[in-house]
C-alpha positions, 0 to 999 in steps of 0.5 A: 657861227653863234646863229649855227650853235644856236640852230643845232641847239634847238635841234637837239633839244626838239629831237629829244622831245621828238622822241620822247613824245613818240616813244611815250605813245608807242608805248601804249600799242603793247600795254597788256605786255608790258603790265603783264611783265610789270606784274611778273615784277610786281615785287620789285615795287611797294605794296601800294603800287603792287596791288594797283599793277594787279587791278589794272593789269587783270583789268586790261587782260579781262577786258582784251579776252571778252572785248578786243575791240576797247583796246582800240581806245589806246590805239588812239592815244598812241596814234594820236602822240605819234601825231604831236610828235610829227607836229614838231618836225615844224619848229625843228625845220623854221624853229621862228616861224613855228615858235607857235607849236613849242608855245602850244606844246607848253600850254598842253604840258600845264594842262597834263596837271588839272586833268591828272587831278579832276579826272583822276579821281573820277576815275579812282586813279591812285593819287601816287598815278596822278602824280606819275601823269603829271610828270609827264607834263613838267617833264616835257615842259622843261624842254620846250621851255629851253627850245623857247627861250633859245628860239627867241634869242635866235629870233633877236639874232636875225632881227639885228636887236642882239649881236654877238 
């Protein structure tokens, strides 16, 4: 019974990520849409953040009117999150023998943070984005990191070195 609360645990927990990571780059199909609606809105937010939703925004939107074609990079970027998402599926059907992809999911999350801060300012991202980019890293960390403990303590279940 212990083993079946655990296994729907991990479950839950990997369905969260799951989506999380799958939605997170959804997102990114619609991104002048959705900086469009950002800047109609942009007085809901701070001066600082403000300014930055107009420069990305008429940024994309001049760059979708002149070269199409460059939105294909963030096309990508959302394929390539829909991927890690499918990834995933493995540990949530033999969460032990794939105990490797929430450890590589975890190192990929702590790596999220050196980029946000070397490339950020090569790219004159705002320090208040690149503390927004981390996030997503310490984020999805926390999950993954409950998935892991839970994996190995269903790990010593089945191997008999813990009962319950």
């Amino acid at each position: 019974m212990k083993e079946e609360i655990l296994k729907k645990q991990i479950r839950n927990w990997l369905l969260f990520f799951i989506v999380g990571i799958a939605f997170s780059g959804i997102t990114a199909f619609p991104i002048e849409t959705e900086l469009a609606w950002l800047n109609s809105n942009k007085n809901l937010f701070p001066d600082s953040i403000s300014e930055w939703i107009q420069k990305v925004y008429s940024a994309i939107h001049q760059t979708n009117s002149s070269f199409p074609f460059i939105a294909y990079g963030t096309d990508w970027l959302a394929f390539a999150h829909i991927i890690i998402a499918v990834l995933f599926i493995g540990p949530l059907l033999d969460p032990i023998k794939n105990k490797w992809i929430i450890e590589w999911g975890m190192i990929c999350c702590l790596l999220v943070i050196p980029l946000a801060f070397i490339a950020g300012p090569v790219r004159d991202i705002p320090f208040f984005h690149q503390l927004i980019d981390c996030s997503f890293g310490v984020i999805g960390i926390i999950p993954l990191a409950i998935v892991r403990n839970k994996i190995l303590l269903f790990e010593k279940m089945k191997t008999g070195s813990i009962k319950f």
